[in-house]
N, C-alpha and C positions, 0 to 999 in steps of 0.2 A: 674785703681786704684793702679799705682804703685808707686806713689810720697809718699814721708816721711811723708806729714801732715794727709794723709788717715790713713797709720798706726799706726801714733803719737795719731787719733784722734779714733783710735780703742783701744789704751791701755788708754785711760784718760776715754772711755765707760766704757770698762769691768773692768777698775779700781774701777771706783766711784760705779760700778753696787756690785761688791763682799762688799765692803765695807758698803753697803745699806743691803746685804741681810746677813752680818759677825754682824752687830748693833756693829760695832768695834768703830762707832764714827754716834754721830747723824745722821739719812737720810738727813738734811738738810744741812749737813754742807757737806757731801758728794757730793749731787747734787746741790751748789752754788761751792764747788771747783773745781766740775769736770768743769761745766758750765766757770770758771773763768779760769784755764786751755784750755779751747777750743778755747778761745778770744785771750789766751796767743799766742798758736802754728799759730795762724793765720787761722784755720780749718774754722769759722765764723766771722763776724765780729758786728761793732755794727749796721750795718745799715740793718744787716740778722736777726742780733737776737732781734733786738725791731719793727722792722717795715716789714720785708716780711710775707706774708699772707702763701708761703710758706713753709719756713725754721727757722720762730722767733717764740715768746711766743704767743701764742695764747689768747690774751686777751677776747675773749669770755668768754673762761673756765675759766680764772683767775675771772673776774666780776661778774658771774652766780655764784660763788662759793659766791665772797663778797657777793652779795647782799643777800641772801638766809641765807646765815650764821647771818646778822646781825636782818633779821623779825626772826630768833630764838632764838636771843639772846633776841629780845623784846618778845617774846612769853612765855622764858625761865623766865621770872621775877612774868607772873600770875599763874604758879601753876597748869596750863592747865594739864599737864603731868604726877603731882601728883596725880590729878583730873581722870584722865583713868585711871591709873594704879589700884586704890583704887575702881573705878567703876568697873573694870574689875573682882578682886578678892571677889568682894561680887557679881558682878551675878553667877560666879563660885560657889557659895556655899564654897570658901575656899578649894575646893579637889585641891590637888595639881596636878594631869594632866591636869584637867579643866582649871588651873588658867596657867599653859603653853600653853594648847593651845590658850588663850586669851590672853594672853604677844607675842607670837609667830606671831598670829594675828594682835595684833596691831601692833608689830613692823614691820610687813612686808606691813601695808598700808601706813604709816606713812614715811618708807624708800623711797615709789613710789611717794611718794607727796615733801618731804623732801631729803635730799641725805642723804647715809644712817652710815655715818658715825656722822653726826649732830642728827641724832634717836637713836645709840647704845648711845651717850652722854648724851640722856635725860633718856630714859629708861632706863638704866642697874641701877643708885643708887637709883630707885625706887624698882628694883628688888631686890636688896640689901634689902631695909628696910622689903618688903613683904619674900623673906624667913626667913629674922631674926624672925619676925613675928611670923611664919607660924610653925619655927622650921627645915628649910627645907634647902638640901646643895644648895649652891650659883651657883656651877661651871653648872651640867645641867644647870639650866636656862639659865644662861649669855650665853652657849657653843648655845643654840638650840635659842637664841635672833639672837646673831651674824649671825648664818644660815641663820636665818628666813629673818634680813635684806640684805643680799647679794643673796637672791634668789627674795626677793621683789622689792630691788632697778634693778632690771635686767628688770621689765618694764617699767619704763618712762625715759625721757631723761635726768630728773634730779636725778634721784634714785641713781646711784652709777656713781662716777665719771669718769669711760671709757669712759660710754654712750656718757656724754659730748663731749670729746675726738672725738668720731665716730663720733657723729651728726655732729660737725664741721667739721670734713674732708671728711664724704659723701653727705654734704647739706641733713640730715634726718631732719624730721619736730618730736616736741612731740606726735603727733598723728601718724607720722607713727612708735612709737616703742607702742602705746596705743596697735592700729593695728596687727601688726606682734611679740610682744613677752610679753603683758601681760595675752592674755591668756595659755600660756605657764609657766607664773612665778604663776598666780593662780594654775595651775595642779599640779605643783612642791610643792607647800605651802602646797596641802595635802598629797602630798608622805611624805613629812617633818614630818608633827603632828605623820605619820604612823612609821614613825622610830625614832620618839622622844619617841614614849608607848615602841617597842621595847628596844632601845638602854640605855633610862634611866629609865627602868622599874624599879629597885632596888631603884630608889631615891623617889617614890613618898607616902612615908611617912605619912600620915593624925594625929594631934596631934589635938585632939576635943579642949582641952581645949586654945592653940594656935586659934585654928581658930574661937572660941567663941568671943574671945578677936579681933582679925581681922573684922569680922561680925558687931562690936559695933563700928567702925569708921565713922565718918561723912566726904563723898567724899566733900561737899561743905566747908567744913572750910579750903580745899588743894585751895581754891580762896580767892590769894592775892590782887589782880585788878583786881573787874569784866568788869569795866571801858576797862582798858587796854583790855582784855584778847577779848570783842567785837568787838575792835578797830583793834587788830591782826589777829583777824580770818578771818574778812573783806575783810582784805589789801591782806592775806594770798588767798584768794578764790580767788579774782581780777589777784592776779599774775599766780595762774593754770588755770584761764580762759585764760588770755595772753597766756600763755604760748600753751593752745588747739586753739584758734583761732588764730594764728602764717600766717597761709595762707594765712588768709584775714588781719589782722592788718600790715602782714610783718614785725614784731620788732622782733630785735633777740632777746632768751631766756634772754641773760644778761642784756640787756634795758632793759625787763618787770622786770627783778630781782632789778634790780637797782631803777626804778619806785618806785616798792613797798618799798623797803628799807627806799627811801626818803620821801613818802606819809608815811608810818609809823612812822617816828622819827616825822616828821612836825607834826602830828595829837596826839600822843603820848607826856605824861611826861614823857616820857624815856629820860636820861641825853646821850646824843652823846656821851661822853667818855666815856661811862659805855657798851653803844651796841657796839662801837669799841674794848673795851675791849674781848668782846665775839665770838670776830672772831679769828681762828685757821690762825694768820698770819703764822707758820711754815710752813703751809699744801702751802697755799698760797707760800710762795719764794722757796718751794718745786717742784711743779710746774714750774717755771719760771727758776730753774736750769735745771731742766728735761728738758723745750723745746728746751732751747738751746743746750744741752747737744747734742738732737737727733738732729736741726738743723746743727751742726758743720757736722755729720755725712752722712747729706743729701746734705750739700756742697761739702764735699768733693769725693762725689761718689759712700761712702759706702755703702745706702741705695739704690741706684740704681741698683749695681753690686749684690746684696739679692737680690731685685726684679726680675731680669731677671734669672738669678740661679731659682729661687722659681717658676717663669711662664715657666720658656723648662720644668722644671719637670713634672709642673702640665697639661703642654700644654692648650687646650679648653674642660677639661674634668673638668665641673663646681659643678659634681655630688662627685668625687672624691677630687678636691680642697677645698668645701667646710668643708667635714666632715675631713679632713687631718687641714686644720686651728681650726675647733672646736676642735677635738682632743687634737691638738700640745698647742692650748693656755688654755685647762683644766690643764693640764700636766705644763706645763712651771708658770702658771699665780699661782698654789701651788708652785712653786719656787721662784719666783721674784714677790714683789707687784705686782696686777696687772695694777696699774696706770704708770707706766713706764713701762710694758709691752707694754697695748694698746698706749701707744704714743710712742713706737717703733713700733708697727705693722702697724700703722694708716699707714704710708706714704707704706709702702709694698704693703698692701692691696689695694691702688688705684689703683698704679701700676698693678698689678694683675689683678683688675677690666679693668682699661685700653687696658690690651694684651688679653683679653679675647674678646673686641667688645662692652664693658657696662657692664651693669647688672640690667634688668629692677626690677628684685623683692628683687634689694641688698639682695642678699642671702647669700655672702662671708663678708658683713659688718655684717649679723645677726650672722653668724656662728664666726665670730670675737668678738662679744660682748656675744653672751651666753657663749661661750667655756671662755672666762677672768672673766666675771660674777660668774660665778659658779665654776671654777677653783678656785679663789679666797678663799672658804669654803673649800679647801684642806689642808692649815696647817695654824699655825701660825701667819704667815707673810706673807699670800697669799693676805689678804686686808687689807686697813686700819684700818678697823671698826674692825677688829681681835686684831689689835695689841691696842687700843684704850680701848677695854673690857678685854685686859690683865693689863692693865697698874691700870684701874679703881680696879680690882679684886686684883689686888698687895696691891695697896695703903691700900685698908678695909683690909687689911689682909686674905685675903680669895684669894692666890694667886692660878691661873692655870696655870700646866707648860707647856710649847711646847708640847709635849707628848700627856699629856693628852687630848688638844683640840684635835690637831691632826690624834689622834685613833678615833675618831668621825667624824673630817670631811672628812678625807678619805673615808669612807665608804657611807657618804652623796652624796660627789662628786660624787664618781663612780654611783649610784642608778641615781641620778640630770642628769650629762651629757649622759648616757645611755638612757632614754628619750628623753632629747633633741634633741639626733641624728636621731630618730625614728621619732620627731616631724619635725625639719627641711628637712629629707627626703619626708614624706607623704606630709607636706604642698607643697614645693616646688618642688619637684621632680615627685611623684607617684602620687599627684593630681593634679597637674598643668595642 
């Protein structure tokens, strides 16, 4: 690694990387320049970066995202969402912990089914209108949503966008993350509710007359297309069926996503320019800068010359490698999204897996995605879905600064991955 295009292809990294996490200029514009830059120096080329399985964009992840993104956009049109929300706060009785744990709740099933940056977008301006409501501060809720979906989306392969990432470069199936880390994101969801009574105890407020007024809504008139909204749920079920019987059907997650995207506009009055409208194309060329970005880096040898570094360290000691990754990408993944984290680790990690002999119970891909999973819920701009329920909380005026999330999910994390470490030990180490 000692030619110029390696180094050249190290400062165009940690260039576009400070500048993603400075918000000095859009993520995206960051990682399609850095991406454009990589093409430049010659680090990649164009037949690395669109077409190796490799070293290029991984269209998996980019189509699983499309098509998922567009059955919500058609889902997002009947009102489904207003419809929970409003059911949620009248079986609460309106107390305001009740109606957190039930927001918290659903947002964390909803992330496992959904990814969970596409969940804080439906939920949080629901949550907006019930504290208005209710009389109630914005920021708890929103702060203990975002947790709930970055601890929820941590069990399936669609929940938060690393998982993707990992499943594609360890060949994971949806069932084996059902398997090995949703009962784990269950366990977590009630330490959660346990440090949401602590930590936002001062906010839960009860204004009877507020919640008389809330009590007297009709959840059914939040259905704008019942039509629709059966036709969605449908389509919706059929694709997490796909997506669980992956074994037998053998279609990748983005086929089934794609499937259903096109069985639902087909069957649906939904206007095609209106569900394309509702897809997060930024997110999308975000990604496609990012792969390349880490392809240039795996062309040129940088990611190899970490891998071997990272394996004499760790040597064949799988018990200490693994909690040394879960650790490091708790830690690191509150620094750096963790979506450009995990698609920096991903190719490490095989490596890894590799010098080690295998890894029959991928134990260092699990310790790889809780550790980014849940690291994530550390500041800010640890996930997407963070920065997404700040953006939304700006806009109504009811802004949350860095800080303040922050002081919160600090304390989450550490509780979160401190278990986890306990959990990935005893399962795979001490009961094995």
């Amino acid at each position: 690694m000692n030619d110029w295009q390696s180094w050249a292809a190290i400062v165009v990294f940690v260039g576009a990387y400070a500048l993603i996490i400075s918000e000095k200029i859009h993520r995206v514009a960051a990682a399609l320049g850095g991406a454009g830059l990589m093409l430049a120096i010659g680090a990649t080329d164009d037949k690395s970066a669109f077409y190796s399985e490799h070293s290029g964009i991984d269209w998996n992840v980019i189509f699983l995202l499309l098509g998922m993104m567009m059955i919500v956009g058609v889902l997002k049109k009947t009102g489904m969402f207003e419809y929970v929300a409003i059911w949620a706060v009248k079986r609460a009785r309106a107390k305001p912990f009740r109606v957190m744990v039930m927001l918290v709740v659903i947002t964390a099933v909803a992330s496992a089914l959904l990814d969970n940056v596409t969940t804080v977008l439906l939920i949080a301006p629901v949550t907006l209108l019930v504290c208005e409501r209710l009389a109630l501060p914005v920021a708890p809720f929103l702060i203990a949503e975002v947790l709930a979906s970055n601890i929820g989306g941590m069990s399936t392969l669609v929940g938060d966008p690393p998982n993707i990432i990992i499943a594609s470069r360890a060949g994971l199936t949806f069932n084996d993350f059902l398997v090995h880390l949703a009962p784990l994101s269950a366990l977590l969801i009630l330490v959660l509710i346990a440090l949401c009574r602590l930590l936002f105890r001062k906010s839960f407020l009860y204004n009877e007359d507020r919640a008389a007024e809330v009590m007297e809504l009709k959840e059914r008139e939040a259905i704008r297309d019942p039509r629709l909204l059966v036709q969605g749920l449908i389509v919706l079920a059929l694709v997490v069926a796909g997506f669980v019987l992956h074994p037998v059907l053998h279609y990748e997650p983005s086929v089934v996503a794609l499937l259903g995207a096109g069985l639902l506009i087909a069957l649906s009055t939904a206007e095609t320019g209106e569900v394309l409208g509702e897809v997060e194309w930024p997110t999308l060329a975000f990604f496609a800068g990012l792969f390349i970005m880490i392809g240039g880096l795996i062309e040129t040898g940088v990611i190899g010359e970490v891998s071997k570094a990272l394996a004499d360290a760790i040597g064949d000691n799988e018990l200490g490698g693994s909690m040394l990754l879960l650790s490091a990408s708790a830690v690191l993944s509150g620094i750096i999204d963790n979506i450009p984290y995990v698609a920096t680790m991903a190719p490490i990690t095989s490596d890894l897996v590799e010098a080690m002999g295998g890894d029959t119970n991928h134990v260092m891909w699990w310790a790889l995605a809780i550790g980014a999973d849940l690291g994530g819920n550390a500041t800010a701009i640890g996930a997407s879905a963070n920065v997404v329920v700040l953006g939304i909380a700006e806009r109504n005026r009811t802004p949350i600064s860095f800080w303040q999330f922050t002081k919160y999910g600090l304390v989450v994390t550490a509780v979160t991955v401190a278990i986890a470490a306990a959990y990935v030990w005893l399962r795979y180490f001490a009961l094995a």
